[in-house]
C-alpha positions as a LaTeX table, in Angstrom:
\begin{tabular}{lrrr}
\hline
Residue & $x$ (\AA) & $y$ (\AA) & $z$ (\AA) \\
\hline
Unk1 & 107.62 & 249.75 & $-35.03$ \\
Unk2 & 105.37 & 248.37 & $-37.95$ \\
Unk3 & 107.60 & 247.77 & $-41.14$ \\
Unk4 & 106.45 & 249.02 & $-44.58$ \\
Unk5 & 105.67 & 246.20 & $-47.38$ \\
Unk6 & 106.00 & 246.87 & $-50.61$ \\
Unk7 & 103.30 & 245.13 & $-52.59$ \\
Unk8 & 102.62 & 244.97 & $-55.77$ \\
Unk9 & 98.51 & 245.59 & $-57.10$ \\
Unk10 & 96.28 & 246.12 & $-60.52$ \\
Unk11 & 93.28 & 248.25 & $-61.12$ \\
Unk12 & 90.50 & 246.21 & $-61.35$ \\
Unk13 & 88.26 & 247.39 & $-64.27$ \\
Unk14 & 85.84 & 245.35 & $-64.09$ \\
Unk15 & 83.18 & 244.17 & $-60.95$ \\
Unk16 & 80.43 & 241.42 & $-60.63$ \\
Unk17 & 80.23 & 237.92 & $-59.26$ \\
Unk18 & 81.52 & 236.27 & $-62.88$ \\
Unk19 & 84.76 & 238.78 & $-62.51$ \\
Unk20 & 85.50 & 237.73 & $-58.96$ \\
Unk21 & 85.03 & 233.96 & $-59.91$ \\
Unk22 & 87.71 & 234.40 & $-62.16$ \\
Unk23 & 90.10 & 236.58 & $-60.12$ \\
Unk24 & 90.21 & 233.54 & $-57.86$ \\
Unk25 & 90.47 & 231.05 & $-60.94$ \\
Unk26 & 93.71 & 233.09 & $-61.42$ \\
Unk27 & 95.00 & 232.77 & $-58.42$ \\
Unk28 & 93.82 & 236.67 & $-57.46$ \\
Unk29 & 91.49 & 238.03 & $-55.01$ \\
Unk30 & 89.72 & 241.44 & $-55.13$ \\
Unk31 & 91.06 & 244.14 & $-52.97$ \\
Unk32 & 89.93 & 248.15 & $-52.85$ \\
Unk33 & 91.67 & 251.23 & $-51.30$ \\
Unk34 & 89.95 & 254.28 & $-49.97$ \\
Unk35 & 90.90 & 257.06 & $-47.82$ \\
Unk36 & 90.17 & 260.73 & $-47.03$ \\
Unk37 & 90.55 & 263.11 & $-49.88$ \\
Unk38 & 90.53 & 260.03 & $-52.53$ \\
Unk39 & 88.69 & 257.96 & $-54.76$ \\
Unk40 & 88.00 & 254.87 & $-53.76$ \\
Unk41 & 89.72 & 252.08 & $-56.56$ \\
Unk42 & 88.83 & 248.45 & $-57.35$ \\
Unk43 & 92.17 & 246.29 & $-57.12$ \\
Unk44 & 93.34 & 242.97 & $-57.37$ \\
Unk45 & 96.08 & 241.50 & $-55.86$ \\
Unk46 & 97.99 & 237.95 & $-55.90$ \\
Unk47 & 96.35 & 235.55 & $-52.98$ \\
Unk48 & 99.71 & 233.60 & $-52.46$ \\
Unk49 & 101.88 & 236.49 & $-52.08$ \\
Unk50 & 99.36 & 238.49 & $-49.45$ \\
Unk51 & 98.48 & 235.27 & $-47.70$ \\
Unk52 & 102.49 & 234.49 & $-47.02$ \\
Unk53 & 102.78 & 238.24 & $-46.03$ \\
Unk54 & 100.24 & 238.02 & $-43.67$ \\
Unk55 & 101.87 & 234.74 & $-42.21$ \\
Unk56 & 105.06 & 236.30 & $-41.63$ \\
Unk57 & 103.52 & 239.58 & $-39.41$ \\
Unk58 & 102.66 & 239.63 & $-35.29$ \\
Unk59 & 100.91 & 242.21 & $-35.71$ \\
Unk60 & 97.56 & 242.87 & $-37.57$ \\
Unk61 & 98.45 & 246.80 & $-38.14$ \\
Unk62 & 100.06 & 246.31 & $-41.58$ \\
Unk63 & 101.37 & 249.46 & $-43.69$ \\
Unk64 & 102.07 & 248.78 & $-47.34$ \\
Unk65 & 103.58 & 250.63 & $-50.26$ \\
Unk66 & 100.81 & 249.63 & $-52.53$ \\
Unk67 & 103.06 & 249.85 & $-55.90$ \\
Unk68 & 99.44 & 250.08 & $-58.56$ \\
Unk69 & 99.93 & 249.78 & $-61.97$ \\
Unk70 & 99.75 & 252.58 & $-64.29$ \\
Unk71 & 100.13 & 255.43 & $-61.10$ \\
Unk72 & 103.62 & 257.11 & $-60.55$ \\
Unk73 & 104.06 & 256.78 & $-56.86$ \\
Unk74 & 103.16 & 254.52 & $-54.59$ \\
Unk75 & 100.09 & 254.70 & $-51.95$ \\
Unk76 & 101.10 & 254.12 & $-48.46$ \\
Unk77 & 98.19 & 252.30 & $-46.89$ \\
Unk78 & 97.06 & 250.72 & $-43.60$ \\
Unk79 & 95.51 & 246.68 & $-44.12$ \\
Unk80 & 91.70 & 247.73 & $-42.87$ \\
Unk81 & 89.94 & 245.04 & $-43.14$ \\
Unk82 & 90.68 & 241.19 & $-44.01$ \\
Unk83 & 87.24 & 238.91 & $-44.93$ \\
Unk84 & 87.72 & 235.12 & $-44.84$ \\
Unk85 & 85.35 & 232.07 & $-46.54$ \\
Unk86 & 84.27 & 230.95 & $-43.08$ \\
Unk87 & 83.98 & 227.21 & $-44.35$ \\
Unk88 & 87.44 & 227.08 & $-46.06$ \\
Unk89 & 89.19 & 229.82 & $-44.56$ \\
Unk90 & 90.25 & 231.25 & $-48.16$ \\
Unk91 & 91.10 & 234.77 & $-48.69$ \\
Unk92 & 87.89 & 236.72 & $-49.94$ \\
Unk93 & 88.89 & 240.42 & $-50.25$ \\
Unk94 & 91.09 & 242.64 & $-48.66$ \\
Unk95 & 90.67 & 246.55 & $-48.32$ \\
Unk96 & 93.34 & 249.10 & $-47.92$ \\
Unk97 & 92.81 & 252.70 & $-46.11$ \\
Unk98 & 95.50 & 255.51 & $-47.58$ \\
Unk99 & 96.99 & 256.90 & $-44.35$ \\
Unk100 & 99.22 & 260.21 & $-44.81$ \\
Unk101 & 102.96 & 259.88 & $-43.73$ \\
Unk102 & 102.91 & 263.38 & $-41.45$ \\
Unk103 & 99.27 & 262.69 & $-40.11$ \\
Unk104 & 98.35 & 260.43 & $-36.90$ \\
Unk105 & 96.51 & 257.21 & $-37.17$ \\
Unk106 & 94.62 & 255.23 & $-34.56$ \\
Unk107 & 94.92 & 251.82 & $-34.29$ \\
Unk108 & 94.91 & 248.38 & $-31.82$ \\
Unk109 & 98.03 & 247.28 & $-31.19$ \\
Unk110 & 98.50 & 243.70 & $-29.05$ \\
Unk111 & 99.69 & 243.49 & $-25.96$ \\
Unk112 & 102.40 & 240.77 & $-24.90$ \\
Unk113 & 103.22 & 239.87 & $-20.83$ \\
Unk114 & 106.35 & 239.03 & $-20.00$ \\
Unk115 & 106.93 & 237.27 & $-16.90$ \\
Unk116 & 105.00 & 235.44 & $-13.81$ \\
Unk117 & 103.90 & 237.79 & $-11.34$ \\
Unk118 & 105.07 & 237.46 & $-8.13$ \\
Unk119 & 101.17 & 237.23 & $-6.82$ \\
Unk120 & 100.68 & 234.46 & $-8.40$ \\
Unk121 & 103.61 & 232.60 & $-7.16$ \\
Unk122 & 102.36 & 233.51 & $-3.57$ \\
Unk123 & 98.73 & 232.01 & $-5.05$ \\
Unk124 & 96.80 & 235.48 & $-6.59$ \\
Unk125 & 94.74 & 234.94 & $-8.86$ \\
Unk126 & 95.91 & 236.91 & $-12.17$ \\
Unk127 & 93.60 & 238.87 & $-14.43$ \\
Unk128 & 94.36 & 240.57 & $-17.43$ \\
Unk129 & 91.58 & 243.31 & $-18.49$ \\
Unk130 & 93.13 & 244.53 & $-22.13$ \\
Unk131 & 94.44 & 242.16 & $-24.73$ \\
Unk132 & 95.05 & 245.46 & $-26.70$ \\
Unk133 & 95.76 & 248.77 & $-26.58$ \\
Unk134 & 94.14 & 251.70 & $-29.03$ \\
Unk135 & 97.21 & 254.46 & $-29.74$ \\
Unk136 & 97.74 & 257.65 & $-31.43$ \\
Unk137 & 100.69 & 258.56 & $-33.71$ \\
Unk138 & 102.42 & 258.72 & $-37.01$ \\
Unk139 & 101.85 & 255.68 & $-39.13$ \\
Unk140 & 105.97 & 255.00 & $-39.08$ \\
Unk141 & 106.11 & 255.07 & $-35.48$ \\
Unk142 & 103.08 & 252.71 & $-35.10$ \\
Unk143 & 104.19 & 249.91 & $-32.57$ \\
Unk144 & 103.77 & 245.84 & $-33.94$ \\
Unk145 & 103.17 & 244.93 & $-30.13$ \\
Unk146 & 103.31 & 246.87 & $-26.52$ \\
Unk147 & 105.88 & 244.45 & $-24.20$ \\
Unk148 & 104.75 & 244.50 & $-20.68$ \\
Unk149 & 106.96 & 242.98 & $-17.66$ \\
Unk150 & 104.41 & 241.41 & $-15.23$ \\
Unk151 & 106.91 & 239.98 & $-13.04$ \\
Unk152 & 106.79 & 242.46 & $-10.25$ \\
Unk153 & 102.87 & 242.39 & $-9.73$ \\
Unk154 & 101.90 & 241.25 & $-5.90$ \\
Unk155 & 98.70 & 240.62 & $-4.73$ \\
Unk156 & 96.40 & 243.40 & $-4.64$ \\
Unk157 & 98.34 & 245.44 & $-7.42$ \\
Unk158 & 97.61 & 246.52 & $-10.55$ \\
Unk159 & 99.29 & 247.84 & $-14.21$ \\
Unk160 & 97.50 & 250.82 & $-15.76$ \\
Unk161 & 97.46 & 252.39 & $-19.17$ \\
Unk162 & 99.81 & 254.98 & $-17.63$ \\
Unk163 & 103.04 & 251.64 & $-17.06$ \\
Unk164 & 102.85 & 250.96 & $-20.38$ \\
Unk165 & 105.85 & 251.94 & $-22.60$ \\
Unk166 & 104.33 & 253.16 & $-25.80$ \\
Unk167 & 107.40 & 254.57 & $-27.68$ \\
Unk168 & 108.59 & 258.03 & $-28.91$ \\
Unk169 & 105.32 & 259.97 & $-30.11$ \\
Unk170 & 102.80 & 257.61 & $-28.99$ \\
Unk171 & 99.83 & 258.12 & $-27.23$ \\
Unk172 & 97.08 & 255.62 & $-25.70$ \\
Unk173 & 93.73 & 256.69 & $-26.41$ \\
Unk174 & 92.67 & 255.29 & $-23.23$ \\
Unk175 & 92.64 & 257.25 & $-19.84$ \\
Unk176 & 96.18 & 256.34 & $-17.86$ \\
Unk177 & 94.42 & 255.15 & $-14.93$ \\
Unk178 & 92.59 & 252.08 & $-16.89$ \\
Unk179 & 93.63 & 248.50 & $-15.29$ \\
Unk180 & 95.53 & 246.11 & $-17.91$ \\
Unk181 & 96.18 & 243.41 & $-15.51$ \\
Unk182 & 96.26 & 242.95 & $-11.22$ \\
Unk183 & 97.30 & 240.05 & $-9.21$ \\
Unk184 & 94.04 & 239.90 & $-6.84$ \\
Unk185 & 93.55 & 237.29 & $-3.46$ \\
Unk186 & 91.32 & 234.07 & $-4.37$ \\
Unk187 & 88.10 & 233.97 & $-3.05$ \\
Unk188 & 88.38 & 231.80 & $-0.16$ \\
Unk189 & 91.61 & 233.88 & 0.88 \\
Unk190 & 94.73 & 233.03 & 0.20 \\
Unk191 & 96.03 & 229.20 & 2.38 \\
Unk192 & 96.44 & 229.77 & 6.04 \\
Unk193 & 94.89 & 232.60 & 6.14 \\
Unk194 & 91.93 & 232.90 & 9.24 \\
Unk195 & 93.59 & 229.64 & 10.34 \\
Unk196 & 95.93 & 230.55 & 13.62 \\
Unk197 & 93.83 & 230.78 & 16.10 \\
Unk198 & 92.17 & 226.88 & 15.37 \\
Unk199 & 95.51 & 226.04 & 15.19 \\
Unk200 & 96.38 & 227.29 & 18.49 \\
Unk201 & 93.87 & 227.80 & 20.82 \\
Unk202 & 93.69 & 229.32 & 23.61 \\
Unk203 & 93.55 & 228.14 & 27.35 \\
Unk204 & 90.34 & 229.52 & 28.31 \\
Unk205 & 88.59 & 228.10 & 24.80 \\
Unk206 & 90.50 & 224.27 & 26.49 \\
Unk207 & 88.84 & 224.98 & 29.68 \\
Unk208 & 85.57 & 225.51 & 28.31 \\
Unk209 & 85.63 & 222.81 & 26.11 \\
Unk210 & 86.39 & 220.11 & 29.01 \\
Unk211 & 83.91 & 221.69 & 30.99 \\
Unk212 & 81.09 & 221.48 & 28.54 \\
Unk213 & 82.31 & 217.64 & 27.93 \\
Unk214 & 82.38 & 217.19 & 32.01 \\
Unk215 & 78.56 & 218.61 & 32.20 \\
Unk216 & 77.33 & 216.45 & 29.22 \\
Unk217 & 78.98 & 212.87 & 30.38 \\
Unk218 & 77.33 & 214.02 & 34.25 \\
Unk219 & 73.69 & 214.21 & 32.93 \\
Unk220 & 73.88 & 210.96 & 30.53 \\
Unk221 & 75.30 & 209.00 & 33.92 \\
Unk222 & 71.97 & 210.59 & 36.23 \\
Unk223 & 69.86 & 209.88 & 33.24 \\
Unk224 & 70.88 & 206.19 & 33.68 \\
\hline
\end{tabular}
């Protein structure tokens, strides 16, 4: 399950290009939180402290306690949204979505394989269709990863939605029957296959051959 972070956040009272400029002079980077039934609210929030947070997750579903200055309780929020300087990789702005602790979220979570299928080691060719998984469920129940054993896959088999172990109260979005991953034959056919027969052949295909060779050294010695 996703763990809660406490983090700490100001209202922001003031917007513009000149008040960003020196948020980030500051060492602070603008941040707003939204959600059903609320007004949305300008933050701003310490770039060292949310960039080390976000360096110590696996997972990108992050739920905070955002702890705001001047408000009594805290807001539990989902991280929604994470925009990057795509020259320098810096921090830019961050926005929060309030999620309710009794209602059901959607979100992606990862998916990690465990394991070397047994397909491959018998030279399948592995394939793996989702690299996430959308679920359903209560934002404290809300998985960090999916774990998926792999091992047991042969050629010509497949994982669906339905083998995945979700957790207590959650739900994939996704039909059950949807591939994750299969173990499939290479195209040329696996080695050795369509290969007995030239291997062995047959008496009658001997006695044809010789006979073709017989007919073929007669006509070049008549020719001569």
């Amino acid at each position: 399950m996703s763990n809660t972070i406490s983090l700490k956040a100001e209202q922001r009272r003031r917007s513009g290009t000149a008040d960003v400029r020196r948020l980030r002079r500051e060492g602070l980077i603008p941040a707003v939180v939204y959600g059903k039934g609320v007004d949305n609210l300008n933050l701003k929030i310490e770039e060292r402290g949310f960039t080390r947070l976000m360096q110590e997750q696996e997972t990108d579903n992050i739920l905070v306690d955002l702890d705001i200055d001047g408000e009594a309780a805290t807001r539990l929020a989902l991280v929604q949204n994470i925009q990057y300087n795509p020259l320098n990789g810096k921090l830019l702005h961050v926005d929060f979505m309030v999620v309710s602790a009794t209602q059901e979220i959607t979100a992606d979570v990862p998916l990690h394989l465990d394991g070397t299928p047994i397909g491959v080691r018998e030279g399948g060719v592995f394939d793996q269709l989702l690299h996430s998984v959308e679920v359903r469920c209560v934002p404290s129940r809300l998985p960090s990863n999916i774990e998926l054993d792999i091992s047991q896959l042969d050629i010509g088999s497949a994982l669906h939605v339905s083998d995945l172990d979700l957790g207590e109260g959650v739900t994939a979005v996704l039909d059950g029957s949807v591939v994750v991953a299969q173990v499939s034959a290479p195209r040329g056919g696996l080695k050795g296959e369509g290969e007995e027969e030239g291997d062995e052949p047959t008496a009658e295909v001997v006695a044809e051959a010789g006979a073709e060779g017989e007919g073929e050294t007669k006509e070049g010695d008549s020719a001569e």
